[in-house]
C-alpha atoms as a printed R data frame, in Angstrom:
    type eleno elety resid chain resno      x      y       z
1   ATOM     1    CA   UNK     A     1  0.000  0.000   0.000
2   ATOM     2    CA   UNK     A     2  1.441  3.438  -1.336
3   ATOM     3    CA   UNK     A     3  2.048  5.951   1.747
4   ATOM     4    CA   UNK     A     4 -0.053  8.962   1.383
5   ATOM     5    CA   UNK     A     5  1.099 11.967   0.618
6   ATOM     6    CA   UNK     A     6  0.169 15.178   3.059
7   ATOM     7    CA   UNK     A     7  2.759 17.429   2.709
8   ATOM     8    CA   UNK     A     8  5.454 18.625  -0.747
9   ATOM     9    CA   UNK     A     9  7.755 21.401  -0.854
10  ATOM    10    CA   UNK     A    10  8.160 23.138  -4.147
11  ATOM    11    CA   UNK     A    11 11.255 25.439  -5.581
12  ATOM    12    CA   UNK     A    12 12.995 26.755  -8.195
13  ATOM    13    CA   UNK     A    13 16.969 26.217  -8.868
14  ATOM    14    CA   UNK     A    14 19.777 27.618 -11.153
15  ATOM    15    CA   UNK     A    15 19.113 29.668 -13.662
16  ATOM    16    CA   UNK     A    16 15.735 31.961 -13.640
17  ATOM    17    CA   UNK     A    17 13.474 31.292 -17.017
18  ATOM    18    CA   UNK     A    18 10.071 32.518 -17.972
19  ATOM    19    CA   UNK     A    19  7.296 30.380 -16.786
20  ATOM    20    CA   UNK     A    20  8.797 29.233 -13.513
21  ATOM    21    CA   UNK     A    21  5.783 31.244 -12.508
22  ATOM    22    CA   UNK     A    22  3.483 29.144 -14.005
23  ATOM    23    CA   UNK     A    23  4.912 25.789 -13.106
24  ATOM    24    CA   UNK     A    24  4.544 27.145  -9.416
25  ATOM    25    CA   UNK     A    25  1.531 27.860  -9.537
26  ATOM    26    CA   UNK     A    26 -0.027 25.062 -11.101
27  ATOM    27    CA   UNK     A    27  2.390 23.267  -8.353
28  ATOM    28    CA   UNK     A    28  0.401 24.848  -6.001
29  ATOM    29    CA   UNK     A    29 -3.260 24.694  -7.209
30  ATOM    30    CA   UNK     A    30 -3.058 21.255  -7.581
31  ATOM    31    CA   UNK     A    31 -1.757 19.923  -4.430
32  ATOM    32    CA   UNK     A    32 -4.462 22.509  -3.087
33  ATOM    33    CA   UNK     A    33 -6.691 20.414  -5.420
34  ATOM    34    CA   UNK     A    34 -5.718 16.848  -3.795
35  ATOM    35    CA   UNK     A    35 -5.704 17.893  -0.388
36  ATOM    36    CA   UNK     A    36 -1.830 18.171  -0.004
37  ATOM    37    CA   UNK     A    37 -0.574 21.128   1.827
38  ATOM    38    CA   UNK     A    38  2.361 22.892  -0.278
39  ATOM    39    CA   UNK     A    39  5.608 24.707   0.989
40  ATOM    40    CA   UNK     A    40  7.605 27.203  -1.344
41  ATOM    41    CA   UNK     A    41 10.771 26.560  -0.572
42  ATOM    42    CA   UNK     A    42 12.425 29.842  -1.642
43  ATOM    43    CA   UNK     A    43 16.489 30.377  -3.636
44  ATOM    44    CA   UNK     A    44 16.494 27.276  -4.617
45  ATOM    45    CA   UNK     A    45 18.335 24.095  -2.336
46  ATOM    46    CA   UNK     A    46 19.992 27.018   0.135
47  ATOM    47    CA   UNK     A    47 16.480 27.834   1.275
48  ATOM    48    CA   UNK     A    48 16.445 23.957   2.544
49  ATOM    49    CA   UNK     A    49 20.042 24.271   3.854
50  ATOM    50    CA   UNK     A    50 18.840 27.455   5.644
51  ATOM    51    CA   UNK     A    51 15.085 26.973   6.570
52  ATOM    52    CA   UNK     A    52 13.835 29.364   4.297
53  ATOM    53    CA   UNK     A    53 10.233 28.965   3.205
54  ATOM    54    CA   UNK     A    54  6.648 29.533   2.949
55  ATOM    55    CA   UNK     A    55  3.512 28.227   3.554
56  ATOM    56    CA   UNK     A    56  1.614 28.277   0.786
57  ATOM    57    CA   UNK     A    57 -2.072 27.906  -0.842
58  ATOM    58    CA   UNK     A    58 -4.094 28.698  -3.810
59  ATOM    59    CA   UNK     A    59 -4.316 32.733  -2.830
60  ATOM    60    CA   UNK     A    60 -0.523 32.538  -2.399
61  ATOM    61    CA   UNK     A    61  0.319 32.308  -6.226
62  ATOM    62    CA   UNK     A    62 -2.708 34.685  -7.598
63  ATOM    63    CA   UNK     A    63 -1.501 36.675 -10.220
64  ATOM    64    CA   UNK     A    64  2.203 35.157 -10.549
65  ATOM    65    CA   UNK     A    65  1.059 33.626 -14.201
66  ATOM    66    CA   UNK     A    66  1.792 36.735 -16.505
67  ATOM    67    CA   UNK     A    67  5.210 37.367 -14.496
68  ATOM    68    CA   UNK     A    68  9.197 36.534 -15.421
69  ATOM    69    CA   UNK     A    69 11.206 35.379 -12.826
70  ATOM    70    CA   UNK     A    70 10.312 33.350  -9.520
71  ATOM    71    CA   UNK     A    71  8.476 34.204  -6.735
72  ATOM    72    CA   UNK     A    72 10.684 31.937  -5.026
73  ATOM    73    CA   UNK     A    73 13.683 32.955  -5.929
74  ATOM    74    CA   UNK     A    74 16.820 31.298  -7.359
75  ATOM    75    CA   UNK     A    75 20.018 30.287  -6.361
76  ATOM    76    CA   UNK     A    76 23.083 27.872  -6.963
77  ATOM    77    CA   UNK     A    77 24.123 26.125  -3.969
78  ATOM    78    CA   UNK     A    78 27.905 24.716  -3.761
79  ATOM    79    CA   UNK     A    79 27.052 23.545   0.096
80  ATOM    80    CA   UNK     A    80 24.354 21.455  -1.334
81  ATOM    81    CA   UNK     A    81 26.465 19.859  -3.384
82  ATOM    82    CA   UNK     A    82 28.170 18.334  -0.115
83  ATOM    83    CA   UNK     A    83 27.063 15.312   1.653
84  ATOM    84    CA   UNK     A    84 27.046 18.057   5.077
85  ATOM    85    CA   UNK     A    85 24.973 20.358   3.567
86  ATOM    86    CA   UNK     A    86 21.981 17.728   1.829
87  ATOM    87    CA   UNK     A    87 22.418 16.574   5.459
88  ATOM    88    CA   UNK     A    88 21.051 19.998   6.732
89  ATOM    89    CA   UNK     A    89 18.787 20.022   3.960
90  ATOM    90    CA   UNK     A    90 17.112 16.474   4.656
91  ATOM    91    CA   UNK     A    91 17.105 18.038   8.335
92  ATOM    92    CA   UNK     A    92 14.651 20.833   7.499
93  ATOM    93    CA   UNK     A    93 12.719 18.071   5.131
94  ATOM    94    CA   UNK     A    94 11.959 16.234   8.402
95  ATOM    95    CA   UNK     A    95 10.953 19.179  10.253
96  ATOM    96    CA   UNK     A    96  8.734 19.973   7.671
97  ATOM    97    CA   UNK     A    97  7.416 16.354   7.219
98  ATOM    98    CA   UNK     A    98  7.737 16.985   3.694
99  ATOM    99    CA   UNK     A    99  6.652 13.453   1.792
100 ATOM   100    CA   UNK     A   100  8.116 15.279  -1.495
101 ATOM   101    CA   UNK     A   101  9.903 18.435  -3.387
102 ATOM   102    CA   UNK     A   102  9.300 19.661  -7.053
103 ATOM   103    CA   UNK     A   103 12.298 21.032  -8.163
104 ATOM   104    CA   UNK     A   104 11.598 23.185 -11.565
105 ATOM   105    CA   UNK     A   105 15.162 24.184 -12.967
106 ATOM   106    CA   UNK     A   106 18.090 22.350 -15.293
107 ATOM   107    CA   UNK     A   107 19.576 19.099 -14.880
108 ATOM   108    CA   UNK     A   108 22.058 20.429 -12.167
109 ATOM   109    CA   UNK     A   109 18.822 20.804 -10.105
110 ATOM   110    CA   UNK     A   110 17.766 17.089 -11.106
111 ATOM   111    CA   UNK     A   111 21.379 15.957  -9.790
112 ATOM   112    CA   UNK     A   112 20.923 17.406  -6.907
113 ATOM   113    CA   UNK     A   113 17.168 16.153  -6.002
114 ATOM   114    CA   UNK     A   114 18.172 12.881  -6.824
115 ATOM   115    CA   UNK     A   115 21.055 13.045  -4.722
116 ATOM   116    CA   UNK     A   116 19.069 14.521  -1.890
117 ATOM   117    CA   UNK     A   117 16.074 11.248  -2.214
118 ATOM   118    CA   UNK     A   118 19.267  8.824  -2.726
119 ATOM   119    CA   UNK     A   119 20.407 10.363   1.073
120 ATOM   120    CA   UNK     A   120 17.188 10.542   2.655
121 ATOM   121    CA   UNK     A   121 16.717  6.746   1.659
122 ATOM   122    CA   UNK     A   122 20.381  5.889   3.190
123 ATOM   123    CA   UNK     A   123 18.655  7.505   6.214
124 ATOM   124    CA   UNK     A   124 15.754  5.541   6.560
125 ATOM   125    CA   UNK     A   125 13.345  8.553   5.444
126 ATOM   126    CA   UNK     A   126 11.742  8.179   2.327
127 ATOM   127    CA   UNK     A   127 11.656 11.500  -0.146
128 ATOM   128    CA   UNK     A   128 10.277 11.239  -3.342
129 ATOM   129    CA   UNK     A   129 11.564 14.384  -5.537
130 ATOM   130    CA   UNK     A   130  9.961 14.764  -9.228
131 ATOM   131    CA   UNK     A   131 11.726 17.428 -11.582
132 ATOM   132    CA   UNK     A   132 10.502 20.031 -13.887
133 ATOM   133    CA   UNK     A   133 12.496 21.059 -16.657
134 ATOM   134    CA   UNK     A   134 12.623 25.190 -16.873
135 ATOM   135    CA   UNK     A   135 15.999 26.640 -19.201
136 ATOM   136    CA   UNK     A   136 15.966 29.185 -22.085
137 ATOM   137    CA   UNK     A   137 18.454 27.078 -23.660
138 ATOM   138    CA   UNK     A   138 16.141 23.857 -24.564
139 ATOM   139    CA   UNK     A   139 19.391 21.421 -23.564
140 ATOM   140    CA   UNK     A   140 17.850 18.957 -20.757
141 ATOM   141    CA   UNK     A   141 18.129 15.410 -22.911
142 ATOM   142    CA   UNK     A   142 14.984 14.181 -21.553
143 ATOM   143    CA   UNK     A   143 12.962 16.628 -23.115
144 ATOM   144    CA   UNK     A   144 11.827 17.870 -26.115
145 ATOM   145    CA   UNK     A   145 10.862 21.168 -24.891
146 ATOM   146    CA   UNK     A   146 11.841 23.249 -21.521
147 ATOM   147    CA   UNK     A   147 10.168 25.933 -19.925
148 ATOM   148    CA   UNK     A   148 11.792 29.763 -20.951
149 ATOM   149    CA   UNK     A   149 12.943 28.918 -24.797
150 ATOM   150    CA   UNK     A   150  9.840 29.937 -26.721
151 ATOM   151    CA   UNK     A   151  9.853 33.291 -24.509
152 ATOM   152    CA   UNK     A   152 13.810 33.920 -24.942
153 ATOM   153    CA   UNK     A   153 13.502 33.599 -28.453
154 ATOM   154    CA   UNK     A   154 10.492 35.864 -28.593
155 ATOM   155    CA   UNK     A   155 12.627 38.456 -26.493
156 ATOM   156    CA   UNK     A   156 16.005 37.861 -28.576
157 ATOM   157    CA   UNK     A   157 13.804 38.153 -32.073
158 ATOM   158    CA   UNK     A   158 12.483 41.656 -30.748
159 ATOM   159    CA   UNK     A   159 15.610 42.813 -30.142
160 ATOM   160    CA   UNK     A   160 17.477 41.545 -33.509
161 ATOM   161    CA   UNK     A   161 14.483 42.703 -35.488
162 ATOM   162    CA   UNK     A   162 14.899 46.507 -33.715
163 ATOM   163    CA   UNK     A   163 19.146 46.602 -34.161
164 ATOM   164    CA   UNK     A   164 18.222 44.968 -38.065
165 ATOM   165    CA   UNK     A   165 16.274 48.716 -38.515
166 ATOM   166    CA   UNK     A   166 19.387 50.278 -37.891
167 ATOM   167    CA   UNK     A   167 21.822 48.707 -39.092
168 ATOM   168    CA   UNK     A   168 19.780 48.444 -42.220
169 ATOM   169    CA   UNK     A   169 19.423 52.250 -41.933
170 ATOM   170    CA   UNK     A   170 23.403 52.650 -41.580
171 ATOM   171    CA   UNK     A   171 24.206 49.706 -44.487
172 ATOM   172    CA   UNK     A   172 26.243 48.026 -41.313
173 ATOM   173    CA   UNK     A   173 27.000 44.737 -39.840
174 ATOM   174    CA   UNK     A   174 25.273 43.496 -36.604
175 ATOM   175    CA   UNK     A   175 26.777 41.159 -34.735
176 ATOM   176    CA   UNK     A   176 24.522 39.506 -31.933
177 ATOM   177    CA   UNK     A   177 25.569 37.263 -29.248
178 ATOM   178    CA   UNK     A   178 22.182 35.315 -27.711
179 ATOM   179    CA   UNK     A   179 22.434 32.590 -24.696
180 ATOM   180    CA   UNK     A   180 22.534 28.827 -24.485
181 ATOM   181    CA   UNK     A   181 24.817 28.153 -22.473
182 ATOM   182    CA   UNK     A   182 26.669 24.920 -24.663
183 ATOM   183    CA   UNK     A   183 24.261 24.716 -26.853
184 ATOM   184    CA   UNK     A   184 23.225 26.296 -30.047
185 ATOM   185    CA   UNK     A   185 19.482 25.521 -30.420
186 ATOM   186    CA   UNK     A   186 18.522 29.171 -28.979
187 ATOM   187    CA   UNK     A   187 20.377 30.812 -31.693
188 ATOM   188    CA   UNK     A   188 19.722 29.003 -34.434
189 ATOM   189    CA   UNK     A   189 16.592 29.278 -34.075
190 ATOM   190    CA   UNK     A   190 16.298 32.609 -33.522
191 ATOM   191    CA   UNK     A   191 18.359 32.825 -36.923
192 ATOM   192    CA   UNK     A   192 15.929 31.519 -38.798
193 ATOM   193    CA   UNK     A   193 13.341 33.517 -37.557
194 ATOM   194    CA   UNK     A   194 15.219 36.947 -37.699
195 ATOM   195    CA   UNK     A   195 16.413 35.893 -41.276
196 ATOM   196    CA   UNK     A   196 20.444 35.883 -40.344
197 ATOM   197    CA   UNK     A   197 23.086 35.610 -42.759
198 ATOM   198    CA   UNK     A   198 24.694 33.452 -40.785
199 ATOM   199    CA   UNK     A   199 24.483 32.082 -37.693
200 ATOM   200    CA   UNK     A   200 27.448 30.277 -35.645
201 ATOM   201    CA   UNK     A   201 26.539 27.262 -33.029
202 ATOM   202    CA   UNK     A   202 28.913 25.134 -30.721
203 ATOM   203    CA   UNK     A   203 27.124 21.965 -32.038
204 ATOM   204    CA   UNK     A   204 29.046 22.859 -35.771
205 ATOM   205    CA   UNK     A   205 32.649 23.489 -36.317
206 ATOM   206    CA   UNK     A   206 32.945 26.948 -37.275
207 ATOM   207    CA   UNK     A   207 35.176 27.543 -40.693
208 ATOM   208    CA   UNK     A   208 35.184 31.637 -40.339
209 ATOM   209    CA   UNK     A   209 36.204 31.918 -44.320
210 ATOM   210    CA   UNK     A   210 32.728 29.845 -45.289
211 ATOM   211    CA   UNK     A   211 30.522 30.848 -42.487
212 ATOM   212    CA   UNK     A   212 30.881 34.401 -42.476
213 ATOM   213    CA   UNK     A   213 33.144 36.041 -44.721
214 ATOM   214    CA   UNK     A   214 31.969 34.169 -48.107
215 ATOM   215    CA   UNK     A   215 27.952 35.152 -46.735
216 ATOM   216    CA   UNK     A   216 29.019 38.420 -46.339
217 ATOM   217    CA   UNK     A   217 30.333 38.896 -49.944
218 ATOM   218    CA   UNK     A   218 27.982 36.769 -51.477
219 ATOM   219    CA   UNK     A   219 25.428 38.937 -50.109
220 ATOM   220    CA   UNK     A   220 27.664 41.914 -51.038
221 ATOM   221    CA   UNK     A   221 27.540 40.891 -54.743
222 ATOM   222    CA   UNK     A   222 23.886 40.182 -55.099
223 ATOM   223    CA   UNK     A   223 23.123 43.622 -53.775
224 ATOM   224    CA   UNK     A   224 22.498 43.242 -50.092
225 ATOM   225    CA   UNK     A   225 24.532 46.159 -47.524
226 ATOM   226    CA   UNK     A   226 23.408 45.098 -44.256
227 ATOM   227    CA   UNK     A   227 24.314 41.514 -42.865
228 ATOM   228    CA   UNK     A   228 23.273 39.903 -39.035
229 ATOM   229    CA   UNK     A   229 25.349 37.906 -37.929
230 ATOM   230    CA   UNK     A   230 23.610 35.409 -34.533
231 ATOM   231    CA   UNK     A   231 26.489 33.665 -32.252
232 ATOM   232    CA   UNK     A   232 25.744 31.431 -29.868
233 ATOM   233    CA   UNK     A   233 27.654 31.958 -26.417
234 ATOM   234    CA   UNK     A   234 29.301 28.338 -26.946
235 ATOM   235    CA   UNK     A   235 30.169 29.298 -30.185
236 ATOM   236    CA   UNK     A   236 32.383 31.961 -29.636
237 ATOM   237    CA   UNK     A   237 32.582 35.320 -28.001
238 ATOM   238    CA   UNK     A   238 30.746 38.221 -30.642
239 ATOM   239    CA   UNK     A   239 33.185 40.636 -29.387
240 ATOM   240    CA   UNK     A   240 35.828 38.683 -31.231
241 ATOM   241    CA   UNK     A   241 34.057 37.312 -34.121
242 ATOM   242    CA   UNK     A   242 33.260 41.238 -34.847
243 ATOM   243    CA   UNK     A   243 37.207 41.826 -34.724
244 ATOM   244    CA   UNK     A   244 37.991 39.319 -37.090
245 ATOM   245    CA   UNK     A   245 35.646 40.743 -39.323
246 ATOM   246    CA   UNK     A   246 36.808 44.004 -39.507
247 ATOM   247    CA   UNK     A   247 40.422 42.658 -40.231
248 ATOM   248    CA   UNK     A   248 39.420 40.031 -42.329
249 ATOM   249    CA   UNK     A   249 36.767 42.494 -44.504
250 ATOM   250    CA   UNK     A   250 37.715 45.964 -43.933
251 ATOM   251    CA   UNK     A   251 33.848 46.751 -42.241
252 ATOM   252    CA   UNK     A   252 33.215 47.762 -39.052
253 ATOM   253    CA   UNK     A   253 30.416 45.575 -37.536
254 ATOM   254    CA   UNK     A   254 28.492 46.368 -34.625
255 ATOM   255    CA   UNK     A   255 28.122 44.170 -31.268
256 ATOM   256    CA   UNK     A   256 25.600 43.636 -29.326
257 ATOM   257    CA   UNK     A   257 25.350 40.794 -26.064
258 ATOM   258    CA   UNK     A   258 21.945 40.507 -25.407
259 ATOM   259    CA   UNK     A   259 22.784 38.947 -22.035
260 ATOM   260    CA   UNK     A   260 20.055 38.144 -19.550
261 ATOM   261    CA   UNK     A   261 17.357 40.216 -20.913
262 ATOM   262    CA   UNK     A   262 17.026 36.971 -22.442
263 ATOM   263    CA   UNK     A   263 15.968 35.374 -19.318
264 ATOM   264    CA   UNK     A   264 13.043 38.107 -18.901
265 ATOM   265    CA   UNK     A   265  9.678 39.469 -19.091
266 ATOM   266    CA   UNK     A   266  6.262 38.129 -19.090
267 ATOM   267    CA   UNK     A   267  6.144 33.963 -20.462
268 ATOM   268    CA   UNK     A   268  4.842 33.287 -23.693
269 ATOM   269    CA   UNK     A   269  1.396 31.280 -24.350
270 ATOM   270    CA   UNK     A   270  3.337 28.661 -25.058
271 ATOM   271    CA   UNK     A   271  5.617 28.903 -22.267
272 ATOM   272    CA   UNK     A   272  2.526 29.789 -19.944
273 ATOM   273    CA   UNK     A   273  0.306 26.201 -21.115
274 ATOM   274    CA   UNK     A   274  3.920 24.123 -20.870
275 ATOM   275    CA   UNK     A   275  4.174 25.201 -17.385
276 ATOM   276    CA   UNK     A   276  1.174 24.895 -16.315
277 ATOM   277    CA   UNK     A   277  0.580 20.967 -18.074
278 ATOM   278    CA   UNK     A   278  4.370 20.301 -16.111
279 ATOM   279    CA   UNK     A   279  3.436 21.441 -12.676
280 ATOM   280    CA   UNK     A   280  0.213 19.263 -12.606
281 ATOM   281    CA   UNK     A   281  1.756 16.106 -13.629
282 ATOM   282    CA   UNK     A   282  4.728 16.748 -10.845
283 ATOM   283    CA   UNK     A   283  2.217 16.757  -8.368
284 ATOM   284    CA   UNK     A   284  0.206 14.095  -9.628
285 ATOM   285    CA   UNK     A   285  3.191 11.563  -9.952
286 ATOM   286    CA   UNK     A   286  3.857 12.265  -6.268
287 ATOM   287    CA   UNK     A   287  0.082 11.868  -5.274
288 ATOM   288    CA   UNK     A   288  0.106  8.261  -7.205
289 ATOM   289    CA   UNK     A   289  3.395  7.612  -5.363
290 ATOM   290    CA   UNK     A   290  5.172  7.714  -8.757
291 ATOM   291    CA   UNK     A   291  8.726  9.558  -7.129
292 ATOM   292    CA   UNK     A   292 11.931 10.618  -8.600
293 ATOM   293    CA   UNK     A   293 11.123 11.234 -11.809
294 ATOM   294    CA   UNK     A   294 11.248 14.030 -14.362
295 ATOM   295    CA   UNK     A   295  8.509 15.602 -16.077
296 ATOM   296    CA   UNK     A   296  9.279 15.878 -19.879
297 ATOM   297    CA   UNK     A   297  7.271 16.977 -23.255
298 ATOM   298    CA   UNK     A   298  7.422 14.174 -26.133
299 ATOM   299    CA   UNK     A   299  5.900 14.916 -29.318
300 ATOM   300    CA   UNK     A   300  3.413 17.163 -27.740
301 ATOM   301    CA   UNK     A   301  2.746 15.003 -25.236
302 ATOM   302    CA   UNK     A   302  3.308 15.496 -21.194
303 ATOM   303    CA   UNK     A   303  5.397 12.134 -19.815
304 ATOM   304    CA   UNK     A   304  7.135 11.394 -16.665
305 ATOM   305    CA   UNK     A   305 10.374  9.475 -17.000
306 ATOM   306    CA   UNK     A   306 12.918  7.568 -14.483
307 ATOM   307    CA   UNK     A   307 15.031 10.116 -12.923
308 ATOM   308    CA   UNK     A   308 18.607  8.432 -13.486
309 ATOM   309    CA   UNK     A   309 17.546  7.229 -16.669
310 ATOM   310    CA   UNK     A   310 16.623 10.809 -17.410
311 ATOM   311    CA   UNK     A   311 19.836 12.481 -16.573
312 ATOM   312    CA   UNK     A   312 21.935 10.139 -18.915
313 ATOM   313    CA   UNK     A   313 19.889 10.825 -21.734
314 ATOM   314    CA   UNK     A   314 21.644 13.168 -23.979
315 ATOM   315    CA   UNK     A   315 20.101 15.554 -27.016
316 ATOM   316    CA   UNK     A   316 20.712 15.315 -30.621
317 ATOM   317    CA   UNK     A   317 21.160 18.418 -32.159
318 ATOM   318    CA   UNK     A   318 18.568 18.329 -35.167
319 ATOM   319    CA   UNK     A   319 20.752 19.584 -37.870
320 ATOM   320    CA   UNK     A   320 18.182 19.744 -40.817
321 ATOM   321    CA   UNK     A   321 17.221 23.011 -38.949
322 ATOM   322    CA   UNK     A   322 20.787 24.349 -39.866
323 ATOM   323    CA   UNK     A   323 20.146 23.126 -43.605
324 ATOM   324    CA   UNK     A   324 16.972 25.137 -43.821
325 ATOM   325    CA   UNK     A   325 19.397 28.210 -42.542
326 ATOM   326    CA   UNK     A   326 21.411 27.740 -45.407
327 ATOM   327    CA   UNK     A   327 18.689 27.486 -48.122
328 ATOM   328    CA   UNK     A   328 17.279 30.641 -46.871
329 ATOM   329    CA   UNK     A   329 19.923 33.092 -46.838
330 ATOM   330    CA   UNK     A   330 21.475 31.557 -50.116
331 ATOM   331    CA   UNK     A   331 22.161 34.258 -53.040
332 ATOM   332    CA   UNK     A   332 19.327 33.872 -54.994
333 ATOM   333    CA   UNK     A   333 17.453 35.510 -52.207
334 ATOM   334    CA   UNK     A   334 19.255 37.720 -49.798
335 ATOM   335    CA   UNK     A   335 16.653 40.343 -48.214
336 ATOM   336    CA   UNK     A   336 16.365 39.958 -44.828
């Protein structure tokens, strides 16, 4: 017979995206909805370490939806990443009488809930912990789709599509640098959608002579005077890519790091309905005493997968994506 579950924490780890919101909230409302009391465990695995939470019920989260950020806050924790610290952590757990934690973040914040169950069992206090994936840069294995990217993109498209005016205006080169962290699916495919004339990912090996400079005069020849130019942060740094294309061209490109606006502002629809479909599901897997496992999107669809066996799963880059890239910013057809 399944133990019942009375009592979950809930928090959000690493690196803020749009939607954690969301996921929170529908966190929340549903363990409201089964009769589970909730706890908002707030910046992330320090708030455990520290005893730093919340009580929380369905008015708690009112009008968090439409809002970047966390209400809970954020945080990387290097003690947690000691057996001393989880130690602390599993403490405040017990205190609590916490049956379970939803931790919405990155695989680092999978690690470390699994870690965290894995210690409480070695204890003899049993901690289910069910994850919920929530990046801008779309890289968790497990998962087709993570909370953030469709509103990052949205944010980094605005901003190309504003510095394309201008540079358009001046005839110049743009050079854009857009997040990811190690991966290049933000950028590419914000390239397509801003109509780049190149863009450079860590997933291809860059040859500067075909990838940019060749573009840039082909588009030269066939009439084109403004080029923008996408870099993923793996890729390279934009600072130096716009360097090497002065020396290597003679023009003077402008640079632009969007940084962590990326990260901001209110979650898409998209983002909004992901979050909200992931946050039920954590809580239900708990409340059917389905524990340590991560919440994941599959053609469309909203599954829950074996922890471990989620963590070693690792993401093909779909590369047809960079083919498409290719056909549209070939000569025949260089407007942006």
């Amino acid at each position: 017979m399944e133990k019942q579950v009375k009592r979950i924490g809930v928090l959000t780890s690493g690196g803020d995206a749009p939607g954690m919101n969301a996921a929170v909230r529908a966190v929340v409302r549903t363990a409201v909805s089964r009769g589970i009391d909730c706890v908002g465990i707030r910046r992330g695995w320090n708030g455990l370490i520290n005893s730093d939470f919340i009580n929380m019920d369905a008015s708690s989260v009112s009008h968090i939806i439409d809002k970047g950020g966390t209400m809970l806050y954020t945080a990387r924790s290097e003690e947690f990443m000691q057996e001393s610290g989880r130690a602390k952590a599993l403490a405040t757990c017990k205190l609590l009488g916490l049956d379970g934690i939803v931790a919405i973040g990155g695989d680092g914040t999978f690690r470390g809930a699994l870690a965290l169950s894995r210690q409480a069992a070695e204890a003899g206090h049993s901690l289910q912990v069910v994850g919920v994936p929530a990046t801008i840069d779309n890289d968790i294995g497990c998962s087709h789709y993570t909370i953030g990217f469709d509103t990052a993109c949205n944010t980094a498209i605005e901003c190309i599509d504003k510095l394309r005016d201008t540079m358009q205006s001046h005839e110049r080169c743009s050079v854009v640098e857009v997040m990811g962290r190690h991966a290049g699916y933000l950028a590419l495919y914000v390239g397509i959608a801003v109509g780049a004339t190149a863009v450079l990912i860590p997933e291809r090996e860059i040859n500067f002579d075909r990838d940019i400079v060749e573009k840039i005069r082909r588009a030269r020849l066939a009439g084109t005077t403004h080029y923008m130019i996408v870099v993923a942060e793996g890729a390279g740094s934009a600072l130096e890519i716009g360097k090497r294309i002065h020396e290597e061209i003679g023009i003077d490109p402008r640079v632009t790091v969007l940084g962590h606006i990326q990260r901001g502002g209110s979650p898409s629809a998209r983002d909004r309905e992901t979050a909200s479909r992931m946050g039920y599901e954590a809580v239900m897997a708990l409340a059917e005493g389905r524990g340590n496992r991560v919440i994941a999107t599959r053609d469309g669809r909203i599954i829950d997968l074996d922890m471990e066996e989620a963590l070693s799963t690792t993401k093909t880059f779909e590369m047809d994506r960079y083919q498409i890239l290719e056909a549209l910013s070939s000569t025949k057809q260089m407007e942006l």
